[in-house]
N, CA, C and O atoms as a MOPAC input file, in Angstrom:
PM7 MOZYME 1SCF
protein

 N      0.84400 1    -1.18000 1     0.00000 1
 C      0.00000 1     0.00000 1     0.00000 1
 C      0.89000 1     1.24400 1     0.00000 1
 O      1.89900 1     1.24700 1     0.70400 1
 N      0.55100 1     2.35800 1    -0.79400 1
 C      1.23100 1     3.16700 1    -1.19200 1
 C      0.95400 1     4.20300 1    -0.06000 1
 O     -0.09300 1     4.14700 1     0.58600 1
 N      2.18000 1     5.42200 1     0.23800 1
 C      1.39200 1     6.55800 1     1.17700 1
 C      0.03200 1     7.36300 1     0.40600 1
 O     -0.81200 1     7.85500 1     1.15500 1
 N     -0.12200 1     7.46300 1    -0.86400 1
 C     -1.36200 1     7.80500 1    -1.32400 1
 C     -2.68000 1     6.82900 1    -0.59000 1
 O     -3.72400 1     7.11400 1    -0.00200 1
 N     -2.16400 1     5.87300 1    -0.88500 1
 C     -3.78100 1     4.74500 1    -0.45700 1
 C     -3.40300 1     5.00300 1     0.56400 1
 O     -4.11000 1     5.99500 1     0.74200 1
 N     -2.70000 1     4.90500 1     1.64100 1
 C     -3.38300 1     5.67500 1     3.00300 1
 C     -3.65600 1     6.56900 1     3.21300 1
 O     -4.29700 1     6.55700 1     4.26400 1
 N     -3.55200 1     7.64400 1     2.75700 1
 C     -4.06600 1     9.36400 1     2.64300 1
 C     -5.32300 1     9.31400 1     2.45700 1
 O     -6.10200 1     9.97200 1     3.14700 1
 N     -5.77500 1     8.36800 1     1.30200 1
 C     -6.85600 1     8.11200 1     0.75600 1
 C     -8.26100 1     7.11900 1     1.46500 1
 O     -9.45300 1     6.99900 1     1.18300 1
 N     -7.43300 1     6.60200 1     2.39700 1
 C     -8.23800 1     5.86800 1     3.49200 1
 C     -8.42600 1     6.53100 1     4.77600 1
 O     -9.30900 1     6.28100 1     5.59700 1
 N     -7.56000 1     7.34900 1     4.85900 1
 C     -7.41200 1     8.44600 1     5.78100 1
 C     -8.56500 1     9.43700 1     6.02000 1
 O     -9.33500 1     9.72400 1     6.93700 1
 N     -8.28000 1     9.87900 1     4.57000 1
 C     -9.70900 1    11.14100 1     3.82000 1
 C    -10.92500 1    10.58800 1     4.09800 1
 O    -11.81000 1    11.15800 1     4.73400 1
 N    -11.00400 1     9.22000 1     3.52200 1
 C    -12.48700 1     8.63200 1     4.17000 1
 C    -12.80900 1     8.37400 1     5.20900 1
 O    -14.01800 1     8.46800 1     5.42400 1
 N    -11.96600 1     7.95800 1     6.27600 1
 C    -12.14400 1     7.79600 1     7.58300 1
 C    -12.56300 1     9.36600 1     8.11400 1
 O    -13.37800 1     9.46200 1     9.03200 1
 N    -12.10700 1    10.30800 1     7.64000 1
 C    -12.61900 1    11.50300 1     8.29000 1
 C    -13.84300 1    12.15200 1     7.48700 1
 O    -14.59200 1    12.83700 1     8.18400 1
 N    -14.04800 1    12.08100 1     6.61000 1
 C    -15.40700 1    12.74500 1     6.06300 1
 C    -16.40200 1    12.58700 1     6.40500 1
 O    -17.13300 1    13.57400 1     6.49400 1
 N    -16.86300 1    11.38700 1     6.72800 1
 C    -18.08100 1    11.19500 1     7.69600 1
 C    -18.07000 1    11.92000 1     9.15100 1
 O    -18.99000 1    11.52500 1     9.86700 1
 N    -17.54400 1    12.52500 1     9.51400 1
 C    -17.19800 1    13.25400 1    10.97500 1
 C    -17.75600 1    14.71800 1    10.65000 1
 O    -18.54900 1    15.37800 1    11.32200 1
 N    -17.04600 1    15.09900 1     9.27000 1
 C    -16.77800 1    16.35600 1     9.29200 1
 C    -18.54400 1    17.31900 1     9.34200 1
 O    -19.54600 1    17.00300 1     8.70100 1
 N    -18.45300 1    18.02000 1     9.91900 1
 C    -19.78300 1    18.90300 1    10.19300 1
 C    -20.15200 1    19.85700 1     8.57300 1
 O    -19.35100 1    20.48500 1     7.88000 1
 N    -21.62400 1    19.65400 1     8.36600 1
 C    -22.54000 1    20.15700 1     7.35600 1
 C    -21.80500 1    21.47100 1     6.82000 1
 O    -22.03600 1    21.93200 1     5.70200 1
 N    -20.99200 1    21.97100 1     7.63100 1
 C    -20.49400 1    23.45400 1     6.91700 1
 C    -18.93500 1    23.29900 1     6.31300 1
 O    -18.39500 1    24.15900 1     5.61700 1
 N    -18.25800 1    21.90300 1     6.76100 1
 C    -16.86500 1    22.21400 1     5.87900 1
 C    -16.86200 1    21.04400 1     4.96300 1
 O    -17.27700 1    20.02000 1     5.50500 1
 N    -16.51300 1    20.92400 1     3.74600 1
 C    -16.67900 1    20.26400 1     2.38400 1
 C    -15.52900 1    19.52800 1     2.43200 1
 O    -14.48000 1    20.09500 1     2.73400 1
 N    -15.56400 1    17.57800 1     2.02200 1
 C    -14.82600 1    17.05300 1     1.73100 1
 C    -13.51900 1    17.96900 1     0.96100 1
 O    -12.32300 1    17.99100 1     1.25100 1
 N    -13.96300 1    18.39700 1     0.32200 1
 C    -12.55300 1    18.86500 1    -0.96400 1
 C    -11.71300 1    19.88300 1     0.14700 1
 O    -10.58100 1    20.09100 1    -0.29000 1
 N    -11.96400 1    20.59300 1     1.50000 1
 C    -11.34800 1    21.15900 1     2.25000 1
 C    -10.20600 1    19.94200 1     3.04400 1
 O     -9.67100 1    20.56700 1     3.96000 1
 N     -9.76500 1    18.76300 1     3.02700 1
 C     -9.39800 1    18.07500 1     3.28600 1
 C     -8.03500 1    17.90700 1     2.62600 1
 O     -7.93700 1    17.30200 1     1.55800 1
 N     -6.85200 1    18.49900 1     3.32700 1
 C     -5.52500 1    18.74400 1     2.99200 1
 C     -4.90200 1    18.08100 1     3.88400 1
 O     -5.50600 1    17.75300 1     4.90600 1
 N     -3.34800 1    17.68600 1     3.66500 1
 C     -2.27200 1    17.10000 1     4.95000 1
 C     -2.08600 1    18.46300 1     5.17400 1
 O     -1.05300 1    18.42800 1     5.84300 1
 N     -2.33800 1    19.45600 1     5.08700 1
 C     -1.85400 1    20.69800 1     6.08700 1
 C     -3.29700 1    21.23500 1     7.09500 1
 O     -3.43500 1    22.19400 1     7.85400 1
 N     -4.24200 1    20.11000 1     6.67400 1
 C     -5.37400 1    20.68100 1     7.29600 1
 C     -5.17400 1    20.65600 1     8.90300 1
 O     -4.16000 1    20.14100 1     9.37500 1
 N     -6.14400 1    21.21200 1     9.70700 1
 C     -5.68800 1    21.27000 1    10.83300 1
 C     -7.14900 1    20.37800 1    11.45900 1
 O     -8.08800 1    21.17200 1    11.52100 1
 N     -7.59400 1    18.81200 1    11.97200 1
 C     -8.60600 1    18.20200 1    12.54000 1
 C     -9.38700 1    19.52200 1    13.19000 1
 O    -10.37700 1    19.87000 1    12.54500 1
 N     -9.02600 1    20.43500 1    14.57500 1
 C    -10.01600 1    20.55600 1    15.24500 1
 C    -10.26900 1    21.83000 1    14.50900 1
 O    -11.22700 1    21.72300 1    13.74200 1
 N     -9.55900 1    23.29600 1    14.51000 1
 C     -9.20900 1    24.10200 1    14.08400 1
 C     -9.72900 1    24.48000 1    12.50000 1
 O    -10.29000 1    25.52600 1    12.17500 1
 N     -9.45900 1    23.57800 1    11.79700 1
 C     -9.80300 1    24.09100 1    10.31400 1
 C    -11.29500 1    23.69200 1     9.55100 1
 O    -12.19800 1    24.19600 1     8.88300 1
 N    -10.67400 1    21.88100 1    10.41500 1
 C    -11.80200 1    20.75100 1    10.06500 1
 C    -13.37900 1    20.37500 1    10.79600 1
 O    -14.32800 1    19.69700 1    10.40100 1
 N    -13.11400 1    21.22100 1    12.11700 1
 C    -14.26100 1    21.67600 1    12.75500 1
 C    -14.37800 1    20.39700 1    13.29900 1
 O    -15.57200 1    20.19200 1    13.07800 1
 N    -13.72000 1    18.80500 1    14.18900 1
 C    -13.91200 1    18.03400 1    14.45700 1
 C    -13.94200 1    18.14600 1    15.42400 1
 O    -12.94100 1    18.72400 1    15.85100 1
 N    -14.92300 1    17.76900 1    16.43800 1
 C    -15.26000 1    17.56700 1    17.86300 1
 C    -14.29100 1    16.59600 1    18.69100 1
 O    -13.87300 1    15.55700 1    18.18100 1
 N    -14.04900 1    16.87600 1    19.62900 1
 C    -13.01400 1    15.76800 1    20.49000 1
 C    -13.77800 1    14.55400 1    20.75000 1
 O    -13.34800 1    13.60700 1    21.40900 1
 N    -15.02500 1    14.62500 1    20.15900 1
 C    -15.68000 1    12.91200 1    20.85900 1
 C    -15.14500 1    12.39600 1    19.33900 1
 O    -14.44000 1    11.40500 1    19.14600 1
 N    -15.56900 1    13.15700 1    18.49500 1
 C    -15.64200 1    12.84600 1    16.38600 1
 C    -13.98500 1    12.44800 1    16.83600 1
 O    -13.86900 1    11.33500 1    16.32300 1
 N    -12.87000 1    12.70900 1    17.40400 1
 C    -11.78300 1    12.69900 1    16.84500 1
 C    -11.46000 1    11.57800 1    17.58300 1
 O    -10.60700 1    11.03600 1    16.88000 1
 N    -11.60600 1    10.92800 1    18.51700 1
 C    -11.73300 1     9.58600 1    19.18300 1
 C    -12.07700 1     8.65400 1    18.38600 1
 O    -11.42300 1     7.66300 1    18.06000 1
 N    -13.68700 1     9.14400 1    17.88600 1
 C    -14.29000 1     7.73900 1    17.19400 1
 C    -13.16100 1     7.84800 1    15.26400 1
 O    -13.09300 1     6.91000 1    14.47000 1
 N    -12.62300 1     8.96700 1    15.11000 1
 C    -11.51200 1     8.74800 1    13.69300 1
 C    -10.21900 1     8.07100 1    14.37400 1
 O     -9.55600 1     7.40600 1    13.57800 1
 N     -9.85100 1     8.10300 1    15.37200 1
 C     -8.98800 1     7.47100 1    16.53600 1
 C     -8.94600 1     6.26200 1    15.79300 1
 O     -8.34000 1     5.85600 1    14.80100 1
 N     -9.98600 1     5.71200 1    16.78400 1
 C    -10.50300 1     4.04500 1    16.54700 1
 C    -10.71600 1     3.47000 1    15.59600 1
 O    -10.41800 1     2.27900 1    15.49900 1
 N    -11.50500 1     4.40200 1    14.26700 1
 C    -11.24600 1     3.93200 1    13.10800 1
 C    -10.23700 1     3.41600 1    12.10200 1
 O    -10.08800 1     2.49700 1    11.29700 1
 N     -9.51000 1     4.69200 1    12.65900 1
 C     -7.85400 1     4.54000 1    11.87900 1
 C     -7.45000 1     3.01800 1    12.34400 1
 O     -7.22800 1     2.11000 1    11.54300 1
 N     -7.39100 1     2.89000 1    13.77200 1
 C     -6.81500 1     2.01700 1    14.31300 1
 C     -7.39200 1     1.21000 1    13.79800 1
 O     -6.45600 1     0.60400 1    13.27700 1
 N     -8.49000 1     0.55200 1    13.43900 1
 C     -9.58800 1    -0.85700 1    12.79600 1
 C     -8.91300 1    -0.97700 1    11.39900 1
 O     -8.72800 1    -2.11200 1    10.95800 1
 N     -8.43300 1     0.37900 1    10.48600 1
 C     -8.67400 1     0.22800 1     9.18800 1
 C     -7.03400 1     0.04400 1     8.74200 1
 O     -6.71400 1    -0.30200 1     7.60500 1
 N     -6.10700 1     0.31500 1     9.76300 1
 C     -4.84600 1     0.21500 1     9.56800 1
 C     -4.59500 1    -0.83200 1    10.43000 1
 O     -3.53200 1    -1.32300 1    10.04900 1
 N     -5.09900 1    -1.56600 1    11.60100 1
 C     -4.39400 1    -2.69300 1    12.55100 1
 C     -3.28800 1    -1.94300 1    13.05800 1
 O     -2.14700 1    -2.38300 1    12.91200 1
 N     -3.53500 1    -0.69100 1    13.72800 1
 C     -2.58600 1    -0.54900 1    14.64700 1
 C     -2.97000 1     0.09900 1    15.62900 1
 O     -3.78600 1     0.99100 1    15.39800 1
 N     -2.53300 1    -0.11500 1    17.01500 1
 C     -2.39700 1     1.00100 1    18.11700 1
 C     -2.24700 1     2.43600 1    18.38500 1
 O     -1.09200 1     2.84000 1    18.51600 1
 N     -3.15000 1     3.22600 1    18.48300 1
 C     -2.68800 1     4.66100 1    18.96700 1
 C     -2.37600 1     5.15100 1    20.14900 1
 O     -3.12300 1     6.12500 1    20.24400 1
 N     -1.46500 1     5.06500 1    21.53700 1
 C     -1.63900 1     5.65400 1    22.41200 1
 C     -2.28900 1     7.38700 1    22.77600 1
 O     -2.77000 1     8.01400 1    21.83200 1
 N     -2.25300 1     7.86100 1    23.80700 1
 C     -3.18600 1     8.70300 1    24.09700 1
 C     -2.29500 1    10.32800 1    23.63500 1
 O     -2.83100 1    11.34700 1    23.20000 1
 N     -0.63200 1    10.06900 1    23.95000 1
 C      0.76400 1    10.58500 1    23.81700 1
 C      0.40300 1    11.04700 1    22.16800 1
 O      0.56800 1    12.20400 1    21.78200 1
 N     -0.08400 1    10.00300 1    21.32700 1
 C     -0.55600 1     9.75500 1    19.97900 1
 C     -1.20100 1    10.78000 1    19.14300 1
 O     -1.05200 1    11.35400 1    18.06400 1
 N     -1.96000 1    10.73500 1    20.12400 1
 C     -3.20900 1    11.41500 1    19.86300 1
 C     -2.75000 1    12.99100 1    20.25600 1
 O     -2.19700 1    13.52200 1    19.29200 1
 N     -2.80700 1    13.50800 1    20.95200 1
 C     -2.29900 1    14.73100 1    21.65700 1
 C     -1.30600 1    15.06600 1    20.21300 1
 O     -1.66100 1    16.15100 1    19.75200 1
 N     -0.32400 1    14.51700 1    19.49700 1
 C      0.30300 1    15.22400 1    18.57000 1
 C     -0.04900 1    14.92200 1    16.85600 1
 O      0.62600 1    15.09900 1    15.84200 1
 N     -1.55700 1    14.34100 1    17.10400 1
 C     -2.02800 1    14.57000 1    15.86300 1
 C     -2.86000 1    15.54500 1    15.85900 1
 O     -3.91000 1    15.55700 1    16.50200 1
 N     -2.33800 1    16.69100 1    14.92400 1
 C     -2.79000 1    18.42500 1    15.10100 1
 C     -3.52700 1    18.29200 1    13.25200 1
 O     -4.72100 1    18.37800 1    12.96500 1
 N     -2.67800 1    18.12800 1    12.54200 1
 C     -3.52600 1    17.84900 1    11.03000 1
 C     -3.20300 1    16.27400 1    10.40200 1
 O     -2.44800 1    15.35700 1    10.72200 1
 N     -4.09300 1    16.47700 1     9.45600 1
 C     -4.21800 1    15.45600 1     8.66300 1
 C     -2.75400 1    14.67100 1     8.20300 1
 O     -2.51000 1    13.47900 1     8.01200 1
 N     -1.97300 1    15.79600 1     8.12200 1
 C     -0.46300 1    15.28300 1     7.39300 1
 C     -0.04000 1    14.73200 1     8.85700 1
 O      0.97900 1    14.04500 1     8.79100 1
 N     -0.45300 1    14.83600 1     9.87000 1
 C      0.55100 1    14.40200 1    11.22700 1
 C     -0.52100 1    12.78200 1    11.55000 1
 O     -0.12200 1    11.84200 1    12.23700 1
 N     -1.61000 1    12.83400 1    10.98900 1
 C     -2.07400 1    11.64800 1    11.86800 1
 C     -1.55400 1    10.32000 1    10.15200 1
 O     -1.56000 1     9.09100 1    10.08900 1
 N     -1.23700 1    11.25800 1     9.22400 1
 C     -0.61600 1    10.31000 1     8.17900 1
 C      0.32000 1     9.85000 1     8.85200 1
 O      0.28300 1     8.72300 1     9.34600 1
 N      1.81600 1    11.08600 1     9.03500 1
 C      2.71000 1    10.09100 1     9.79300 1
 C      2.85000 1     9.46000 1    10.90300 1
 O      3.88200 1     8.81000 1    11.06800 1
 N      1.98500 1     9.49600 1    11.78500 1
 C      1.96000 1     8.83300 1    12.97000 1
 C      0.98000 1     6.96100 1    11.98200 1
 O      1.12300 1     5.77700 1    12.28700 1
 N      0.30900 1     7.46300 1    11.11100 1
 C      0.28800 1     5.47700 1    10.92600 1
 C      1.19300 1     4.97600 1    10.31300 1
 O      1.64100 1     3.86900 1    10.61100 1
 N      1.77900 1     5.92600 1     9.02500 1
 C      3.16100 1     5.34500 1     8.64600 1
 C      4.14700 1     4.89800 1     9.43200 1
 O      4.56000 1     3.74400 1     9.31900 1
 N      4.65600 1     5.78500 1    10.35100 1
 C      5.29500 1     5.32900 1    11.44500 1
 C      5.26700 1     3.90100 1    12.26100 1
 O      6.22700 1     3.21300 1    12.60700 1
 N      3.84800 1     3.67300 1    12.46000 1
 C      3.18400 1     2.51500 1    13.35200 1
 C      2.85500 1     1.09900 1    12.84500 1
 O      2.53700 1     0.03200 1    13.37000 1
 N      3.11000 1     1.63800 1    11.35500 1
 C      2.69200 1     0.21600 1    10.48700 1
 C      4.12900 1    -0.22400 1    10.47900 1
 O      4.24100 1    -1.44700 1    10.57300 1
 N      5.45300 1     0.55600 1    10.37800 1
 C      7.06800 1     0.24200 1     9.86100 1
 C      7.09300 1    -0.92400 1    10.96600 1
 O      8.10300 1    -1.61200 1    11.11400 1

């Protein structure tokens, strides 16, 4: 799997979260989850858990706390899958 197909599994794991006023196509690795993307801290738990189901890996909580955008919760699974 290429870093595109995870970007791309990534993007889908978060679009269903995202609230009625910000548009899939706003969805950048420089985006920012809470800040840009308007994701709620419960919404960013349940993309948490998803990631974790759709990649087979662990996120600690340390994890989480330094995924700020989209491009950081990329490298934190790249990272976790190596």
């Amino acid at each position: 799997m290429t870093q595109n197909d995870r970007y791309q599994k990534l993007r889908a794991i978060i679009e269903p979260y995202l609230p009625d006023d910000v548009s899939a196509d706003s969805i950048t690795l420089e985006s920012h989850l809470i800040n840009e993307l308007n994701i709620n801290s419960a919404n960013l738990v349940d993309i948490v858990l998803d990631v974790e189901d759709e990649f087979d890996i662990t996120l600690e909580n340390e994890d989480m706390d330094d995924m700020q955008t989209v491009g950081d919760a990329l490298n934190m699974i790249e990272s976790k899958i190596k």
